[in-house]
N, CA, C and O atoms as a printed pandas DataFrame, in Angstrom:
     atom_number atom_name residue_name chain_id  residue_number  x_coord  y_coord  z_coord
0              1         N          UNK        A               1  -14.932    1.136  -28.071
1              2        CA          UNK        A               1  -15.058   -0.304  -27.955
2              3         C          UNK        A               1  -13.830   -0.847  -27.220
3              4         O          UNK        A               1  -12.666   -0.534  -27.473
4              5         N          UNK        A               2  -14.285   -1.791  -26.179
5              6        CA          UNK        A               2  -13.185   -2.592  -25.423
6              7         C          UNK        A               2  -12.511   -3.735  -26.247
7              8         O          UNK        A               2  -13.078   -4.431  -27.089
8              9         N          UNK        A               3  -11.291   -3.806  -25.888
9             10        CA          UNK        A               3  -10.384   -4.927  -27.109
10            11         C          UNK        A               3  -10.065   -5.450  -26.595
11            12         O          UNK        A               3   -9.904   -4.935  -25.488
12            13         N          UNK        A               4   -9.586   -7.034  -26.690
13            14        CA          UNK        A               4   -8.480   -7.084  -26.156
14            15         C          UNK        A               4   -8.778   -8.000  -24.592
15            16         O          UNK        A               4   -9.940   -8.156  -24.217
16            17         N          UNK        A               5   -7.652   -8.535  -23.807
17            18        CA          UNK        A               5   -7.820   -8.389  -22.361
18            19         C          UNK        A               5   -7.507   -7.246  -21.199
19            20         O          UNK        A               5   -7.964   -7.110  -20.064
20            21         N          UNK        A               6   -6.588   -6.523  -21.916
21            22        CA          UNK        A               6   -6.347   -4.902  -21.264
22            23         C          UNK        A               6   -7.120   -4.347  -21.235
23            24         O          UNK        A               6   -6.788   -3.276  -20.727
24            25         N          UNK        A               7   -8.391   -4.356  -21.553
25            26        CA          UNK        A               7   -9.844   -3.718  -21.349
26            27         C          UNK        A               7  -10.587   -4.076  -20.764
27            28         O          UNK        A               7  -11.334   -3.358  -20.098
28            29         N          UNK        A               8  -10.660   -6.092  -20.848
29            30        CA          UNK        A               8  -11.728   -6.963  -20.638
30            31         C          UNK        A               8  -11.336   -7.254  -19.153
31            32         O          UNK        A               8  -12.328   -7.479  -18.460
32            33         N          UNK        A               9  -10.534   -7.290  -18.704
33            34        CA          UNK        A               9  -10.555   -7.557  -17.650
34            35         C          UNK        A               9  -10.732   -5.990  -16.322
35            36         O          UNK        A               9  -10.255   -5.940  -15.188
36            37         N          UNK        A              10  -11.350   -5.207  -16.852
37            38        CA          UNK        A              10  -11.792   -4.284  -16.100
38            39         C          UNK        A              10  -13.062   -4.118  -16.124
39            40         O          UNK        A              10  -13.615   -3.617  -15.145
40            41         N          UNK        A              11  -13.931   -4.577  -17.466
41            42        CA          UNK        A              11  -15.623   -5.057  -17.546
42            43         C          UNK        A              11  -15.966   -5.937  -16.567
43            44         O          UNK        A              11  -17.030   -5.853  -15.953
44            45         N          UNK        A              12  -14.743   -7.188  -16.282
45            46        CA          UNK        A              12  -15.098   -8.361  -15.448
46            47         C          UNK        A              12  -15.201   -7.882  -13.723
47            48         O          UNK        A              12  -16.161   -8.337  -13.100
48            49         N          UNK        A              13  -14.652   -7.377  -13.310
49            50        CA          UNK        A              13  -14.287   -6.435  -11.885
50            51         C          UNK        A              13  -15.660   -5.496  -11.792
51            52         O          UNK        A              13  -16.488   -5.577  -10.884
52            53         N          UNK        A              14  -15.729   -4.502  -13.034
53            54        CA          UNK        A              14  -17.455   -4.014  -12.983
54            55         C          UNK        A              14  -18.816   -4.605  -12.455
55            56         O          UNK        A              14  -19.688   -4.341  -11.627
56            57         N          UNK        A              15  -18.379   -5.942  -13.785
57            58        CA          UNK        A              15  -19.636   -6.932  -13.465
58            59         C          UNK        A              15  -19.733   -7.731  -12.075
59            60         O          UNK        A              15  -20.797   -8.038  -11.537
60            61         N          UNK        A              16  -18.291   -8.053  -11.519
61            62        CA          UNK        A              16  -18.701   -8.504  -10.216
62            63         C          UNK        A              16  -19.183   -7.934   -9.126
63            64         O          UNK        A              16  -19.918   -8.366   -8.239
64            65         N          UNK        A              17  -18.532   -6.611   -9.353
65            66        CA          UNK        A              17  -19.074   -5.462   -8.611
66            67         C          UNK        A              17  -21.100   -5.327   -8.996
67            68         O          UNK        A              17  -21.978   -5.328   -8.133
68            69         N          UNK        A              18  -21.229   -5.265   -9.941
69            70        CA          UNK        A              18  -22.613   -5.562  -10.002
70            71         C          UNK        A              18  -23.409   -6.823   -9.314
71            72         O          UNK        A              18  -24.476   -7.037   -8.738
72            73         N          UNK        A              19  -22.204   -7.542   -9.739
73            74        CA          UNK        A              19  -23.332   -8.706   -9.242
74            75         C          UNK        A              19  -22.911   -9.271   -7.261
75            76         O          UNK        A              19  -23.653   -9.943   -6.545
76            77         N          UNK        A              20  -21.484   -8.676   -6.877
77            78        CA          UNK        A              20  -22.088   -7.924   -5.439
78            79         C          UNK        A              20  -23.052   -7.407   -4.894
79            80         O          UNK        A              20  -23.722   -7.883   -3.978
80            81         N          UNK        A              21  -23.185   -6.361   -5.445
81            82        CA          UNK        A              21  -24.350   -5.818   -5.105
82            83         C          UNK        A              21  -25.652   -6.184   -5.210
83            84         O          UNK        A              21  -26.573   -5.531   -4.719
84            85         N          UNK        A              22  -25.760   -7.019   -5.716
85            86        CA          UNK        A              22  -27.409   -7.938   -6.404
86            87         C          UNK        A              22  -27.516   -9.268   -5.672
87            88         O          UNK        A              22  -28.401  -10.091   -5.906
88            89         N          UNK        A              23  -26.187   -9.475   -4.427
89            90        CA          UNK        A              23  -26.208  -10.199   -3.631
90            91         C          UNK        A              23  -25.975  -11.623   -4.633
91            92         O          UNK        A              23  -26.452  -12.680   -4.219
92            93         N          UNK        A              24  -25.269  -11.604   -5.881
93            94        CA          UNK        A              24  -25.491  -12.981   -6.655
94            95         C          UNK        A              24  -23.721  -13.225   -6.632
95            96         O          UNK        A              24  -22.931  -12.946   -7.534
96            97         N          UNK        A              25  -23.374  -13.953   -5.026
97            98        CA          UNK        A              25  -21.908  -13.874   -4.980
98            99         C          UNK        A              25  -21.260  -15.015   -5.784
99           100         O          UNK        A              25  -20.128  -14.747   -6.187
100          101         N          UNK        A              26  -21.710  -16.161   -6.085
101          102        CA          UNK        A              26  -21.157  -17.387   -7.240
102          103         C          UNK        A              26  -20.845  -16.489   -8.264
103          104         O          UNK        A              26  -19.672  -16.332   -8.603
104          105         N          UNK        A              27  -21.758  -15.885   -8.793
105          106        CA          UNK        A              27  -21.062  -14.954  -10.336
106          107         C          UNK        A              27  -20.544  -14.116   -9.817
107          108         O          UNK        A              27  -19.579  -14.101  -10.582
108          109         N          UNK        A              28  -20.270  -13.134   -8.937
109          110        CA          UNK        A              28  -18.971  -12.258   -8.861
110          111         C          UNK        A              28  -17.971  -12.800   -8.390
111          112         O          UNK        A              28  -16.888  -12.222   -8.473
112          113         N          UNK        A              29  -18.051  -13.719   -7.939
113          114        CA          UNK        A              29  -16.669  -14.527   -7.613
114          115         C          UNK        A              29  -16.347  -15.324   -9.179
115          116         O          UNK        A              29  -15.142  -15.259   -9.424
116          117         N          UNK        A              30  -16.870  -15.802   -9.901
117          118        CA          UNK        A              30  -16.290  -15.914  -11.235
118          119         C          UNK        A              30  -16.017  -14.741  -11.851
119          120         O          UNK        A              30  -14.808  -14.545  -11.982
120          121         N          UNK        A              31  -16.844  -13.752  -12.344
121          122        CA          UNK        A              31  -16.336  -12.226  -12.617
122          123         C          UNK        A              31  -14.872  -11.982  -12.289
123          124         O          UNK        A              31  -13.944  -11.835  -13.085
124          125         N          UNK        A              32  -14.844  -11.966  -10.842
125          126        CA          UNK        A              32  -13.648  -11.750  -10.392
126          127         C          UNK        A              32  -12.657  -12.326  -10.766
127          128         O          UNK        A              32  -11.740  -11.622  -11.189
128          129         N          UNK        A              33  -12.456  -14.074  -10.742
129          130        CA          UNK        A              33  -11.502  -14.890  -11.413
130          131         C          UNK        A              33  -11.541  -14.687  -12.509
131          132         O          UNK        A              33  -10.556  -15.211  -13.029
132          133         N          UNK        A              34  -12.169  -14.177  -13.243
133          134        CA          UNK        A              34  -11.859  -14.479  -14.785
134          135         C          UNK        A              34  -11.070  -12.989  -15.153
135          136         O          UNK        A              34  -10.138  -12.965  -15.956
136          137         N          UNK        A              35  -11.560  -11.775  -14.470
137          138        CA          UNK        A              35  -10.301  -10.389  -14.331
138          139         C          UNK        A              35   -9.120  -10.863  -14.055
139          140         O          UNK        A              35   -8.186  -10.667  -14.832
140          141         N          UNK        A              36   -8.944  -11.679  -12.714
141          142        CA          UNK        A              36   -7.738  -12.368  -12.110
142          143         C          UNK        A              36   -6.853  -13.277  -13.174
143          144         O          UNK        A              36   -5.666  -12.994  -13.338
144          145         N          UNK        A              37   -7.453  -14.361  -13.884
145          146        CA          UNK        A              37   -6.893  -14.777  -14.952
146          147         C          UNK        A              37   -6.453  -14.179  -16.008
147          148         O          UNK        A              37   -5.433  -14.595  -16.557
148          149         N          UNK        A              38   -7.358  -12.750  -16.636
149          150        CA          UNK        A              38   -6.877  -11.845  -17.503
150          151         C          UNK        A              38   -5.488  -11.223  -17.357
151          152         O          UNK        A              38   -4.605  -11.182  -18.214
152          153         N          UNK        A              39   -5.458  -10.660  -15.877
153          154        CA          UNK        A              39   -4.592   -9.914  -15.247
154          155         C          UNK        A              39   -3.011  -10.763  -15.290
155          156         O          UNK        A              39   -1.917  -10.303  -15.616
156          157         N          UNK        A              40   -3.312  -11.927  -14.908
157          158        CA          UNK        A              40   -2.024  -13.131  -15.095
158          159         C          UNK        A              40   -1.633  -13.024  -16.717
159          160         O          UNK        A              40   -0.471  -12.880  -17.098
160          161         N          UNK        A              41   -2.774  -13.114  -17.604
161          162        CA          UNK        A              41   -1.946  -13.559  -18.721
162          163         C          UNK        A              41   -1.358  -11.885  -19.445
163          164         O          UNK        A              41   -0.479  -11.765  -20.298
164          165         N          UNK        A              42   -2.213  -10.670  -18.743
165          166        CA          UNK        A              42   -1.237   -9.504  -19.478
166          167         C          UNK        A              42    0.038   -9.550  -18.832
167          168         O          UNK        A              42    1.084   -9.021  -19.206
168          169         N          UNK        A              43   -0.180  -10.268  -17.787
169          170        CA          UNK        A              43    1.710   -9.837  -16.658
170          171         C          UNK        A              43    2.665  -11.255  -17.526
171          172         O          UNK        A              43    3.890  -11.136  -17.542
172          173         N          UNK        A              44    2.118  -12.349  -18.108
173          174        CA          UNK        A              44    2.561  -13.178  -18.280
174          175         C          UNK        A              44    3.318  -12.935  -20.086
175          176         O          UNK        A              44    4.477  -13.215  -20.393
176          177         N          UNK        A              45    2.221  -12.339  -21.040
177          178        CA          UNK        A              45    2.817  -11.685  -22.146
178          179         C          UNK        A              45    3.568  -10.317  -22.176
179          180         O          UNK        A              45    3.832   -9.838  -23.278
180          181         N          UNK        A              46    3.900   -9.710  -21.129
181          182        CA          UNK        A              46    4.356   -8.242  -20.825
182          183         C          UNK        A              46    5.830   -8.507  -20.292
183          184         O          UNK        A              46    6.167   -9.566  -19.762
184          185         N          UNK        A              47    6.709   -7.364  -20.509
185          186        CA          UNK        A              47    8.136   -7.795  -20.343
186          187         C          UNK        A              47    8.327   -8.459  -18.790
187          188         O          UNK        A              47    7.508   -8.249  -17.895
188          189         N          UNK        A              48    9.176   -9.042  -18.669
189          190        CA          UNK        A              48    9.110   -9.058  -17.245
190          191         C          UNK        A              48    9.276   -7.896  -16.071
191          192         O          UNK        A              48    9.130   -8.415  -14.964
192          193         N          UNK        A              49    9.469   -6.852  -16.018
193          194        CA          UNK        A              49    9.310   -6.215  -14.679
194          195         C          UNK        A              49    7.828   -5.384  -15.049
195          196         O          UNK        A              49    7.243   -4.905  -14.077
196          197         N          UNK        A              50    7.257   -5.214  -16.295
197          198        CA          UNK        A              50    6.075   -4.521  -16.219
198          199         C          UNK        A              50    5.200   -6.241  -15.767
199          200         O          UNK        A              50    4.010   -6.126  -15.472
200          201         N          UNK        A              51    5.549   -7.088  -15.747
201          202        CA          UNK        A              51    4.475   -8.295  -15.540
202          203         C          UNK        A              51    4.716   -8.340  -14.209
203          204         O          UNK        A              51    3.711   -8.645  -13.566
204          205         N          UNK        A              52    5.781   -8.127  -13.509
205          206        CA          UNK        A              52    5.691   -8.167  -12.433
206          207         C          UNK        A              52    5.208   -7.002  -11.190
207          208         O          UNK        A              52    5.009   -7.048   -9.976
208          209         N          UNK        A              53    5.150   -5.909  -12.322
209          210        CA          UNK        A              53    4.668   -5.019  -11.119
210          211         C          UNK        A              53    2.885   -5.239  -11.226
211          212         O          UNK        A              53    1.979   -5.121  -10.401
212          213         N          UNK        A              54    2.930   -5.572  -12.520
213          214        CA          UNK        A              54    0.825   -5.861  -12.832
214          215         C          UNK        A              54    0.727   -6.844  -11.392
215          216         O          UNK        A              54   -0.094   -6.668  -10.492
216          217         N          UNK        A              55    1.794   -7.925  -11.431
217          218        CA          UNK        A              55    1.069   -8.395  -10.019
218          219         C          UNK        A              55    1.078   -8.442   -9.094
219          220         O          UNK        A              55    0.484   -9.144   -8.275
220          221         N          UNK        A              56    1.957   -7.481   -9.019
221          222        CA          UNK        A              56    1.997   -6.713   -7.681
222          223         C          UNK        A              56    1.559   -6.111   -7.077
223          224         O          UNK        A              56    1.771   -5.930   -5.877
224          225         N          UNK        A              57    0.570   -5.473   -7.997
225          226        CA          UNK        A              57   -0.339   -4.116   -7.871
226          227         C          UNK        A              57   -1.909   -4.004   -7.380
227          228         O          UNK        A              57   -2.707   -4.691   -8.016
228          229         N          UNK        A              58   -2.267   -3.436   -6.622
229          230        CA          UNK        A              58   -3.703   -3.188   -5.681
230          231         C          UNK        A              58   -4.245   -3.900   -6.236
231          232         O          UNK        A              58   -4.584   -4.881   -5.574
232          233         N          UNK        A              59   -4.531   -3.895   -7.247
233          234        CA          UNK        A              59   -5.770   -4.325   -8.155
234          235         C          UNK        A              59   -5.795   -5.774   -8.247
235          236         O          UNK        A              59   -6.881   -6.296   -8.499
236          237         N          UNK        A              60   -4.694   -6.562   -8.069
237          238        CA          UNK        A              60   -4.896   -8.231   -8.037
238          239         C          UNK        A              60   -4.967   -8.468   -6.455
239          240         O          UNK        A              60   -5.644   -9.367   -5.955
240          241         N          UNK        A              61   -4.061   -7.406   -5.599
241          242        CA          UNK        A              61   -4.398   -7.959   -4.440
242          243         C          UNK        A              61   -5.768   -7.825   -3.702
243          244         O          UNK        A              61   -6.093   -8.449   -2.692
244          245         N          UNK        A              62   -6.768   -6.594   -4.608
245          246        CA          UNK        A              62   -8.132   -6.595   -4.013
246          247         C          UNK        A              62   -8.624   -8.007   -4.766
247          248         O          UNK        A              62   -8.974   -8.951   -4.057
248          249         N          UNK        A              63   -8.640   -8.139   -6.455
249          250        CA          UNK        A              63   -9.171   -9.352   -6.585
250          251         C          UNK        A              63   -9.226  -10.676   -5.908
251          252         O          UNK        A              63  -10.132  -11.506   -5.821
252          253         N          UNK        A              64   -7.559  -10.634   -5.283
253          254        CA          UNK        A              64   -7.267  -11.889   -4.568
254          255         C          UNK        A              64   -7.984  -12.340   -3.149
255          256         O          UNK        A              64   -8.362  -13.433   -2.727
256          257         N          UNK        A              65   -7.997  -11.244   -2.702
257          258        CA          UNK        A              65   -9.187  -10.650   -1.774
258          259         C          UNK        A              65  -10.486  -10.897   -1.159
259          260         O          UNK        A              65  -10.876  -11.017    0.003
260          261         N          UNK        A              66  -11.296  -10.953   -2.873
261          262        CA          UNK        A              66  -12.179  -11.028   -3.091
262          263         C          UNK        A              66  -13.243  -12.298   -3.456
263          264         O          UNK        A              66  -14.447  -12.552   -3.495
264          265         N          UNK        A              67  -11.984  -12.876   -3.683
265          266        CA          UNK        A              67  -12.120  -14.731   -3.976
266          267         C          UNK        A              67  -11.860  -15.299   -3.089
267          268         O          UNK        A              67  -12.111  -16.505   -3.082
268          269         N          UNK        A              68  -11.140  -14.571   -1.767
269          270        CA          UNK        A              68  -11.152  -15.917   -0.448
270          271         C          UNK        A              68  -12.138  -15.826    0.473
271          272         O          UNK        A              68  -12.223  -16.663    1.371
């Protein structure tokens, strides 16, 4: 079982990825923001240099990406 936002925000990236593919881009572009928002608040409760490398890292810059 997924807990947490350290989990949940990798279901959300799935689901947009699903719903890419199903051509339904309004909900994977929320999907996506709402990983993106997850991703902020683990870098935001996490010490500071592990919060800063979370946003530093591939994975927000594909989300970021993915929303423009």
């Amino acid at each position: 079982m997924v807990r947490g936002p350290l989990g949940a925000w990798r279901i959300y990236v799935t689901l947009g990825d699903l719903y890419q593919a199903t051509r339904r881009a309004d909900q994977a572009r929320t999907s996506f923001g709402t990983a993106l928002q997850l991703l902020n608040f683990i870098a935001a409760s996490a010490p500071e240099a592990l919060g800063r490398s979370t946003l530093d890292s591939e994975k927000v810059r594909s989300l970021e990406q993915r929303l423009s």
